[in-house]
N, C-alpha and C positions, 0 to 999 in steps of 0.2 A: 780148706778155704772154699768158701761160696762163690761160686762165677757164673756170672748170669749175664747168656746172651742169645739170642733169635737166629733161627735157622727158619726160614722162610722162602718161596718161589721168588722168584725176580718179577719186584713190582711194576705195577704200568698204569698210568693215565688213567682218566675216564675216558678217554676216545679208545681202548682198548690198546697203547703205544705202551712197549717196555722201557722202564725208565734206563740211562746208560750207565756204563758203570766208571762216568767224572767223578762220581760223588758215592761215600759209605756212611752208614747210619751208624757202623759197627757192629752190623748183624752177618750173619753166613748167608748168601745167598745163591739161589741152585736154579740151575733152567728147569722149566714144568718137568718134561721125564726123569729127570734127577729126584726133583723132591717128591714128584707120588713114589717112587721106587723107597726115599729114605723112610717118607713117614707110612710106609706099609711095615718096614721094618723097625720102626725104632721103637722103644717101649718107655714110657714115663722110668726117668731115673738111671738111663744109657749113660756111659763115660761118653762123651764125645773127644774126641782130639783132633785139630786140626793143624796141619804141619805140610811147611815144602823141601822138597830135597832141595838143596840150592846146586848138585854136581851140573846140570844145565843151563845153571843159571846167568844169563846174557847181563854185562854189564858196559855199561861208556868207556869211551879209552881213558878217561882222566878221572874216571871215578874210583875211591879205594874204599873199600871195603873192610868194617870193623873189624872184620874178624875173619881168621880162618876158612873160608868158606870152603873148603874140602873138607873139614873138621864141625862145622856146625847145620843146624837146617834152622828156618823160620818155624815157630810155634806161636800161633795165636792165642792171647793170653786174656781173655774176659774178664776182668776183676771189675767190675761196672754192672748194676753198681754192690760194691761192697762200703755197709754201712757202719759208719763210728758214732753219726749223733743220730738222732731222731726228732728232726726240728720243721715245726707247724710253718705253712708259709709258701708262697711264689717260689723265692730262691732255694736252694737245694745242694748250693754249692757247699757249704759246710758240711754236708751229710756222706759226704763219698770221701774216700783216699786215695781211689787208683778210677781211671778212668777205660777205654777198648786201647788196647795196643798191639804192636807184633813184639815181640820177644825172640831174640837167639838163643838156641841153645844148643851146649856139646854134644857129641856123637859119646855116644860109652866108651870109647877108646880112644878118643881126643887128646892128645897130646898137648899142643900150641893152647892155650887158656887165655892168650893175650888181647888186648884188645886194642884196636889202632884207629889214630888219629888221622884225621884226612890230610890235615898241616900242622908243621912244629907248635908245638903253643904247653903251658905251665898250668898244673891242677891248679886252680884258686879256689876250690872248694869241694867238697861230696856232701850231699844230702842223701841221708838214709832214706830208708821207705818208712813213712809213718803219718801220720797228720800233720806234718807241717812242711809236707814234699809236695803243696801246691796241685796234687791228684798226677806227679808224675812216677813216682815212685822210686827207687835209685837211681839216682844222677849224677855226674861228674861235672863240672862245669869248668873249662877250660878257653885260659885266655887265648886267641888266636893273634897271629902278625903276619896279613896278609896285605900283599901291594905297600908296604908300610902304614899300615892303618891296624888298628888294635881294634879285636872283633868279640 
């Protein structure tokens, strides 16, 4: 599969200011001595991989967590853009399937494969990965009942 995406220094203003990192384009990016050191090493056609251990990984006290995280790490997943039509025009949204996302994935000896719910709530759907998964890609879509309200 084709994944295409930008690994760049951290950009900055015209007044020479780096921009903050509120906001992502869905590119990699590196402070200056990071990226002259990559792109002295990297050569047209490099595997890249980017991935975090989550064993450190600080969370809220009310927050849960999808998944295992002694069992899985974050892999960043570039599928953007990966093309299905090739259509003239402005809009472009028809042209892609998957858009920048983070992706979980198991450890090689991952046990737990489960995936968990933040609150009780009933699959009312799965949409596969394909063109008509709105550029999300597999999805679960679950009814929620929170504060008595249906989410």
């Amino acid at each position: 599969m084709y994944e295409d995406f930008f690994i760049h220094e951290i950009p900055y203003y015209l007044n020479s200011e780096r921009v903050n990192s509120d906001f992502i384009g869905g590119c990699l990016r590196l402070w200056p001595k990071a990226a002259k050191e990559f792109f002295e090493k990297v050569k047209t056609d490099n595997l890249i991989i980017s991935y975090k251990d989550l064993e450190d990984f600080e969370i809220k006290e009310k927050f849960v967590f999808p998944v295992n995280k002694n069992e899985y790490y974050l892999i960043q997943r570039f599928n953007n853009p990966l093309r299905t039509n090739w259509l003239a025009g402005k809009d472009r949204l028809l042209n892609y399937i998957q858009h920048t996302g983070v992706d979980l994935a198991p450890n090689s000896n991952a046990e737990d494969l489960n995936v968990y719910n933040i609150y009780d709530g009933k699959v009312v759907k799965i949409v596969r990965n394909g063109e008509n998964d709105y550029g999300m890609g597999n999805v679960v879509i679950v009814k929620l009942i929170y504060s008595d309200e249906n989410i």
